[in-house]
C-alpha positions as CSV (number, residue, x, y, z in Angstrom):
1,X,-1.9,5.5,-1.3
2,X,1.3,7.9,-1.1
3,X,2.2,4.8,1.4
4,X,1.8,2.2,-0.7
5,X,3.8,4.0,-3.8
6,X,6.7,4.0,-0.8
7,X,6.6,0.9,0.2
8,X,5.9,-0.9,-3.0
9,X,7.5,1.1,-6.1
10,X,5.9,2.4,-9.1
11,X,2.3,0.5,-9.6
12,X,-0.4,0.5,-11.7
13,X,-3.6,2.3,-10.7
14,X,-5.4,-1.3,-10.8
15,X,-2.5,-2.6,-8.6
16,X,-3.2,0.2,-6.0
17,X,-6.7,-0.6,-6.1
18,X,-6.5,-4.1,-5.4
19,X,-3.7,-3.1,-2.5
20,X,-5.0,-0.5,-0.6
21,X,-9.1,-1.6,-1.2
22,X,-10.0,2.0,-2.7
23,X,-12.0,1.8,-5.3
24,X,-11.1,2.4,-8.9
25,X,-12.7,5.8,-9.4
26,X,-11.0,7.3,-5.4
27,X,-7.7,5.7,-6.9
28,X,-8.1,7.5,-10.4
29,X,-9.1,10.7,-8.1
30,X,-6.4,10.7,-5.7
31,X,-4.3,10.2,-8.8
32,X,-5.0,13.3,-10.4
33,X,-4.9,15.5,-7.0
34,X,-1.6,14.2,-5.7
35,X,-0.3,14.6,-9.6
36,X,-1.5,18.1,-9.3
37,X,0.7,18.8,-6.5
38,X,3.8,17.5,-7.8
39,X,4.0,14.7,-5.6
40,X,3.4,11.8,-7.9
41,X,4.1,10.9,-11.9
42,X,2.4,8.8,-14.5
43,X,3.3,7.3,-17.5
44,X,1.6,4.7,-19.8
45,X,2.3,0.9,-19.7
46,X,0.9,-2.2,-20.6
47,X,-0.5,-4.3,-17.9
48,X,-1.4,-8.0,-18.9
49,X,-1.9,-6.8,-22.5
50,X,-3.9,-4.0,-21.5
51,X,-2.9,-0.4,-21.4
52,X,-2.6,0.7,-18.0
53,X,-1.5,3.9,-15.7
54,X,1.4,3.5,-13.9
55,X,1.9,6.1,-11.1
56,X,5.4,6.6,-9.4
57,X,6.0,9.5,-6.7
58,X,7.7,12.3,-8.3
59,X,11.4,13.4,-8.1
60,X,9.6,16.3,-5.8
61,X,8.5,13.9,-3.8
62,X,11.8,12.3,-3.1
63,X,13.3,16.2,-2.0
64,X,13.6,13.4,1.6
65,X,15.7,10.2,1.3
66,X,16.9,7.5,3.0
67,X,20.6,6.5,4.0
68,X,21.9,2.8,3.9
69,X,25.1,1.9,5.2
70,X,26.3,-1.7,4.4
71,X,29.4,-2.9,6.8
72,X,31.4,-5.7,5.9
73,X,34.7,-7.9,7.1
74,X,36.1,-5.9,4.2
75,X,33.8,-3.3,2.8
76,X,31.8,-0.2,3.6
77,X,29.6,1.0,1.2
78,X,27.1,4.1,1.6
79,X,23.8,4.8,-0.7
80,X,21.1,7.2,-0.4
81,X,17.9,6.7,-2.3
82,X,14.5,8.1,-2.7
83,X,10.8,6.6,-2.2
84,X,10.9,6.8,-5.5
85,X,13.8,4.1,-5.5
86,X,16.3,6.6,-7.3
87,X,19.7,6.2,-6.0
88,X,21.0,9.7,-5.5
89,X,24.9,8.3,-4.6
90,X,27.2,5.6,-3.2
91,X,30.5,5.8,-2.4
92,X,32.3,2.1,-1.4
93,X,35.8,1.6,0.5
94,X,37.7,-1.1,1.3
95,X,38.1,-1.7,5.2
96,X,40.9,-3.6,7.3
97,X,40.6,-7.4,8.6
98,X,39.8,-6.7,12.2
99,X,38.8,-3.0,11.6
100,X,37.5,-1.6,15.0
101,X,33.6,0.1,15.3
102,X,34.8,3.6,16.4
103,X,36.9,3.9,13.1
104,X,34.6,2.2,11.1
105,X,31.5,4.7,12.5
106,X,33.7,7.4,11.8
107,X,34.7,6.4,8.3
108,X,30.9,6.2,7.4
109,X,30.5,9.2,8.7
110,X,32.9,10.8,6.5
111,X,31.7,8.9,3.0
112,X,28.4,10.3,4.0
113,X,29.7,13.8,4.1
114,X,31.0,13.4,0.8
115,X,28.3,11.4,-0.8
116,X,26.2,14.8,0.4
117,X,28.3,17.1,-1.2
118,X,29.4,14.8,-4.7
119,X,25.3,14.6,-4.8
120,X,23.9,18.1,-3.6
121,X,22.2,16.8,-0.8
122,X,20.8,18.2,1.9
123,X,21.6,16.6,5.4
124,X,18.3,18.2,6.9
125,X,16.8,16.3,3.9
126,X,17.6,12.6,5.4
127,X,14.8,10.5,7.3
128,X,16.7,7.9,8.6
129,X,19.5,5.5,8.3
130,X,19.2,1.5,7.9
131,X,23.0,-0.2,8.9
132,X,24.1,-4.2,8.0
133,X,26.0,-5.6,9.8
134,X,27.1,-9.7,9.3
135,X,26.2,-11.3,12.0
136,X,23.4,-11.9,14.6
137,X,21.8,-9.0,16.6
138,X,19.9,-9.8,19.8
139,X,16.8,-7.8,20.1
140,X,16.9,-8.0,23.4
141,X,20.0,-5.9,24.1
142,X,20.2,-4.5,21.0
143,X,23.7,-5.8,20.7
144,X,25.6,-8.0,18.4
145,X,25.9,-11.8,19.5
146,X,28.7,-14.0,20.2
147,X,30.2,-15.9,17.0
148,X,30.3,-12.9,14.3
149,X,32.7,-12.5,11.4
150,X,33.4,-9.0,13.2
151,X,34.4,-10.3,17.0
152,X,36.5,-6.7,17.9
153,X,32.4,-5.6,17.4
154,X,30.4,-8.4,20.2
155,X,28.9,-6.6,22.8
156,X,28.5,-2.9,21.4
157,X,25.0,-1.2,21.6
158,X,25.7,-0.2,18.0
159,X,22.8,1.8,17.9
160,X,23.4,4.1,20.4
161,X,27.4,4.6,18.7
162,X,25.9,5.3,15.1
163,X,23.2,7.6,16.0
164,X,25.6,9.3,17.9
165,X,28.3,9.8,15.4
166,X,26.0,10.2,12.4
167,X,23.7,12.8,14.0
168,X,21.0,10.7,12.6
169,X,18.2,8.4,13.6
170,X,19.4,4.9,12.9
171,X,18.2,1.2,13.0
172,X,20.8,-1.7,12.7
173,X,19.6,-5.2,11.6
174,X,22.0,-8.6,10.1
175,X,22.6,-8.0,7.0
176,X,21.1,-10.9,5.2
177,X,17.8,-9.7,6.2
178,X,18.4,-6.5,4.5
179,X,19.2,-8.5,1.4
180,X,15.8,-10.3,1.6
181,X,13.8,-6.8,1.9
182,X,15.8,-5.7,-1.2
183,X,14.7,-8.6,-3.0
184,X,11.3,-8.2,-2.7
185,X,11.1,-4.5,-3.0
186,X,14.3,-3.9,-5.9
187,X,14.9,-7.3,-7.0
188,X,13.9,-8.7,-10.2
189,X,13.0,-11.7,-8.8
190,X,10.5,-10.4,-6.6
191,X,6.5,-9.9,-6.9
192,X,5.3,-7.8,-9.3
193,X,1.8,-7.3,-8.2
194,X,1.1,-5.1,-5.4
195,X,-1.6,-7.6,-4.2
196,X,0.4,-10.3,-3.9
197,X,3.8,-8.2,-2.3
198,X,1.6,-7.1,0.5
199,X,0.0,-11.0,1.2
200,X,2.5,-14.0,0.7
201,X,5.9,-13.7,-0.6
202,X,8.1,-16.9,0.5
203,X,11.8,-16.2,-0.3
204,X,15.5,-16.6,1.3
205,X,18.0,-14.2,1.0
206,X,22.2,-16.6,1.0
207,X,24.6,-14.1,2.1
208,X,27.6,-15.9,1.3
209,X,31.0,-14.4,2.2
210,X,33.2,-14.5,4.6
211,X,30.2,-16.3,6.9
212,X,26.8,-17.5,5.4
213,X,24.0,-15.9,6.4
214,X,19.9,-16.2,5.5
215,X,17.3,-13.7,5.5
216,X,14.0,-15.3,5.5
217,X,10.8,-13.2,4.3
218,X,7.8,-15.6,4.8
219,X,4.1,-14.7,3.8
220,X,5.6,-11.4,3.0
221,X,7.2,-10.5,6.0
222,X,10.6,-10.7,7.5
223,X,10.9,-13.7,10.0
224,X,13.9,-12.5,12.5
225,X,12.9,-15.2,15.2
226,X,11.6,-14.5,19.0
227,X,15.0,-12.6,19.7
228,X,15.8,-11.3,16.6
229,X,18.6,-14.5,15.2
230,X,17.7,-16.5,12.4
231,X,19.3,-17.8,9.4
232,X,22.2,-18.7,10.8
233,X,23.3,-21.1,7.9
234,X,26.8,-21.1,8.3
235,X,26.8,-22.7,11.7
236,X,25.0,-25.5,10.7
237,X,26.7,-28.6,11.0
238,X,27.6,-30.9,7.6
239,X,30.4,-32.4,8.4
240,X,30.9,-34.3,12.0
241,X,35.0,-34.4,12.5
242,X,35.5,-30.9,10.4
243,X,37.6,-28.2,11.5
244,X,36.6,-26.3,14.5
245,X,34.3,-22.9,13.5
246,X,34.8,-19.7,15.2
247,X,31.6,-20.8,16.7
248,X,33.0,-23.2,18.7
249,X,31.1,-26.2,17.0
250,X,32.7,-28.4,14.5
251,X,32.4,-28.7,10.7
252,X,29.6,-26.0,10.0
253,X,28.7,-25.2,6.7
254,X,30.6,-21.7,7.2
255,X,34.0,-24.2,7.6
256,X,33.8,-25.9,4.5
257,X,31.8,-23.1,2.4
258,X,32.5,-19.5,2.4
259,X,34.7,-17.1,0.7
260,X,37.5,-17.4,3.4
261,X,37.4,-21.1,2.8
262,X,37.3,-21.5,-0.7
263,X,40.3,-19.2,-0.6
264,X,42.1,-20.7,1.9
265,X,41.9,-23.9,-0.4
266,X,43.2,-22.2,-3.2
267,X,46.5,-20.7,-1.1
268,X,49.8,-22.6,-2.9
269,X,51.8,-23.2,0.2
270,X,53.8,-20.6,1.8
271,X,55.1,-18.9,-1.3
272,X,53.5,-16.5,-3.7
273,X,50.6,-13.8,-2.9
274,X,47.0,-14.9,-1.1
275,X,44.4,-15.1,-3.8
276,X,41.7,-12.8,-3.7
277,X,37.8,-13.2,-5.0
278,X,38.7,-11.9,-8.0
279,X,41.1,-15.0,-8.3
280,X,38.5,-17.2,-7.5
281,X,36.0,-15.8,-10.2
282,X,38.9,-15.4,-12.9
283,X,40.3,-18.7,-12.3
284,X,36.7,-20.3,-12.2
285,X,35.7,-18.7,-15.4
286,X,38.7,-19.7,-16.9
287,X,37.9,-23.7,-16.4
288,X,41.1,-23.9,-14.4
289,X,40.0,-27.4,-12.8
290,X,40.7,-27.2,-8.7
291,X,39.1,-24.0,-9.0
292,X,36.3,-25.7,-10.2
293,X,36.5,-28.0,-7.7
294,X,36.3,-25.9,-4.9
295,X,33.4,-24.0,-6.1
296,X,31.1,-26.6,-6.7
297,X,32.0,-28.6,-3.0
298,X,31.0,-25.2,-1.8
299,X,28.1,-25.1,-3.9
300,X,27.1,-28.7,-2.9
301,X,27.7,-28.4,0.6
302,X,25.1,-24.5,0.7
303,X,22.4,-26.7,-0.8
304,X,22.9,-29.6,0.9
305,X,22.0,-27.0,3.8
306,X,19.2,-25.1,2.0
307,X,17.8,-28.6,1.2
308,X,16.5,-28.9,4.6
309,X,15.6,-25.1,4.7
310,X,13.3,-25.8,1.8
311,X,11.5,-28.9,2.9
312,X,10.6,-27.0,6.7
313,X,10.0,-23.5,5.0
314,X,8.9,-23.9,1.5
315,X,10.1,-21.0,-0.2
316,X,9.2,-19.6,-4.0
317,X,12.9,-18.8,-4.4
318,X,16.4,-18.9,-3.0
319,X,18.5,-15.6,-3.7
320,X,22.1,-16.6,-3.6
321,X,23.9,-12.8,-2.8
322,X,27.5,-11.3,-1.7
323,X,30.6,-11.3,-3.2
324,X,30.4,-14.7,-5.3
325,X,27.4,-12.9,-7.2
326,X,30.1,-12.8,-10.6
327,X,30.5,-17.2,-10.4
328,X,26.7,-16.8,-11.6
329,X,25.9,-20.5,-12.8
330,X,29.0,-22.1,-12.2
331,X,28.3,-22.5,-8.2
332,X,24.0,-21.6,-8.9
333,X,24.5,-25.1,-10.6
334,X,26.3,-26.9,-7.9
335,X,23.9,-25.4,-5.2
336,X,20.9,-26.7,-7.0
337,X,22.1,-30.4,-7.0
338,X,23.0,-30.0,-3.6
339,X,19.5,-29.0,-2.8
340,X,18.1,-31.8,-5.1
341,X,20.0,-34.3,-3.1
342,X,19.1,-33.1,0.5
343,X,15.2,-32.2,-0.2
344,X,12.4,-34.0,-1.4
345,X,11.6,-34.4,-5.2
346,X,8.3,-32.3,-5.1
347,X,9.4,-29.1,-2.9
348,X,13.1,-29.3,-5.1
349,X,11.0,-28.7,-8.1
350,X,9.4,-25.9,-7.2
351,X,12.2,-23.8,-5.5
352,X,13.8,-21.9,-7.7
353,X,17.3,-20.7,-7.0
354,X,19.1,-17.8,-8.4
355,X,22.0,-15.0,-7.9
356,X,21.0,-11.8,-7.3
357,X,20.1,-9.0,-9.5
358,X,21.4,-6.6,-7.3
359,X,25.6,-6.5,-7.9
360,X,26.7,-6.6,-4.3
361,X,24.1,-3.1,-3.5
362,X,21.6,-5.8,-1.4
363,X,22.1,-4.8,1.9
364,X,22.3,-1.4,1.1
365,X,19.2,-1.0,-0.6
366,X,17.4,-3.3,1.8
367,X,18.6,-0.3,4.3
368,X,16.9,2.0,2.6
369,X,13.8,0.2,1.6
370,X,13.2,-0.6,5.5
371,X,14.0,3.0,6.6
372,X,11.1,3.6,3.4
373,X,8.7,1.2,5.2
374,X,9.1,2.4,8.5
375,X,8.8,6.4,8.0
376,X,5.6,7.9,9.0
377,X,3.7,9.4,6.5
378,X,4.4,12.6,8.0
379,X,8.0,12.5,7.6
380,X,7.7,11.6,4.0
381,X,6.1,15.0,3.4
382,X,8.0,16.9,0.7
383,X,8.9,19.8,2.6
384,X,8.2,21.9,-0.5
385,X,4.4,20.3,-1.0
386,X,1.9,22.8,-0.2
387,X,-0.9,20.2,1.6
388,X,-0.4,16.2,2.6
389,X,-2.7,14.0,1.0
390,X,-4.2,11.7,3.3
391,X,-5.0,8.4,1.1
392,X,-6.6,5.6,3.1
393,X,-8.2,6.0,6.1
């Protein structure tokens, strides 16, 4: 049971019932013994108009935590969190175009040092660390693959280079597919029923920035592909005679689509300052019209894209994430006709698409949640806890 609180959040005791098959009355006594020991907390709540317990592990619980690190084109951000899903701290930074691993490791390292001390943390208290990176990682070498928004990084077993510097165990994964995880597990668009969390979610995680990038959770779990590279939206082709992508292939979606390009198309000419996201979201907001215009071709041009995703895959929802989160409707709108155009009537009304709850913390918090997931049970133990509850076998 102490698993399924982890993986799955705060639940009621009927949801861990249903969840883990215990019965009501083991669930209500393993309840009040792991309560006993400080390891979980309950409160009341209403459940389908009934009043229900919901059961949460304890702050005592979370004395361990998990590190995310999120690595961008232009960001590095750094959150710690409990199984409880308390964030404990995050620090974020800005980072160079073209910013090399072994400075980028270390700068990690050091907002983790500091996130320790701003937060009274414990280093011996950390389980793991979960690291995004934006591109394509091949399981096979455990490196990241030709074609990435961070080329200065192709080739590196990053693994080996993190664990090293951060002293800590670490597992590196694309970061769209952290976004998914987060979305099911800290989103508010996700599952609410613990039943239904563990069985069949369907739902895409857009990563759009300076690529575009899918995670894919299907019937509940992650779908990475048979060497670890899926969703790779942005280098699929919409326009024949485009420009060239960094890919080598002509008019991908990433070409005519993402951050870089809708700021590219706002540029005046040679004079004046390069506009930044924030000009794009001001100006957008604002109603100032070629803004407009370049944020609903991109918006058309990611659902004309997701319009095929949905008719193969089906999905319950489409999470549109990254740094456009603040356009909210005004390119949700545009990606929604798009996808309207390019997919059949039936499967267009029932996808559901939507920006993300999450304000940019995704990929982090996906980190975490999968560091959560994949933790023994043992290694969860509050090192404080005077016996380890043992709840399903």
């Amino acid at each position: 049971m102490v698993r399924a609180l982890r993986d799955h959040g705060p639940s009621t005791q009927a949801d861990l019932s249903r969840g883990t098959g215990l019965s009501a009355a083991t669930v209500s006594n393993l309840v009040r013994l792991l309560l006993s020991e400080g390891v979980v907390e309950t409160e009341t709540t209403t459940s389908s108009g009934r009043r229900a317990v919901l059961v949460s592990l304890s702050r005592r619980a979370g004395d361990r935590f998990a590190v995310g690190i999120d690595i961008g084109r232009r960001h590095l951000r750094v959150l710690a969190c409990t199984p409880a899903r308390q964030i404990l701290g995050e620090r974020v930074r800005p980072l160079p175009v073209g910013h090399l691993a072994e400075d980028t490791i270390a700068c990690a390292s050091t907002m983790l040092d500091e996130l320790l001390v701003e937060a009274d943390l414990d280093r011996a208290d950390i389980i793991g660390c979960g690291v995004g990176i934006p591109g394509p990682i091949d399981e096979r070498t455990g490196q990241i693959a030709h074609g990435v928004i961070l080329p200065e990084w192709v080739g590196l077993p990053l693994e080996d280079h993190l664990t090293t510097q951060l002293g800590l165990p670490v597992h590196v994964e694309n970061d769209a597919n952290l976004g998914a995880i987060a979305e099911i597990w800290w989103g508010e668009h996700g599952v609410s029923d613990l039943e239904e969390r563990s069985g069949g979610e369907n739902l895409v995680f857009v990563k759009i920035g300076s690529g575009i990038g899918a995670g894919l959770v299907m019937g509940g779990r992650l779908h990475r592909g048979h060497i670890g590279i899926t969703g790779e939206l942005g280098h699929v082709g919409v326009t024949e005679y485009g420009p060239v992508c960094r890919c080598g292939s002509r008019g991908c979606l990433e070409t005519v689509a993402s951050v870089s390009t809708m700021l590219d198309l706002m540029r005046p000419g040679d004079a004046g300052p390069e506009p930044t996201i924030d000009d794009l979201i001001r100006l957008a907001h604002a109603g100032d019209p070629a803004t407009l215009r370049i944020v609903e071709d991109a918006g058309l041009a990611i659902g004309r894209v997701l319009g095929g995703v949905a008719n193969l895959l089906g999905p319950r929802m489409i999470v549109l994430g990254g740094p456009v989160i603040p356009l909210g409707d005004l390119l949700v709108d545009s990606v929604k006709r798009g996808l309207a155009r390019w997919s059949s009537p039936v499967v267009a009304g029932a996808t559901d698409i939507v920006m993300s709850s999450l304000d940019g913390r995704a990929e982090a918090l996906g980190a975490c949640a999968q560091v959560l997931h994949e933790a023994s049970d043992e290694s969860w133990t509050p090192r404080r806890a005077t016996r380890v509850p043992v709840a399903h076998r």
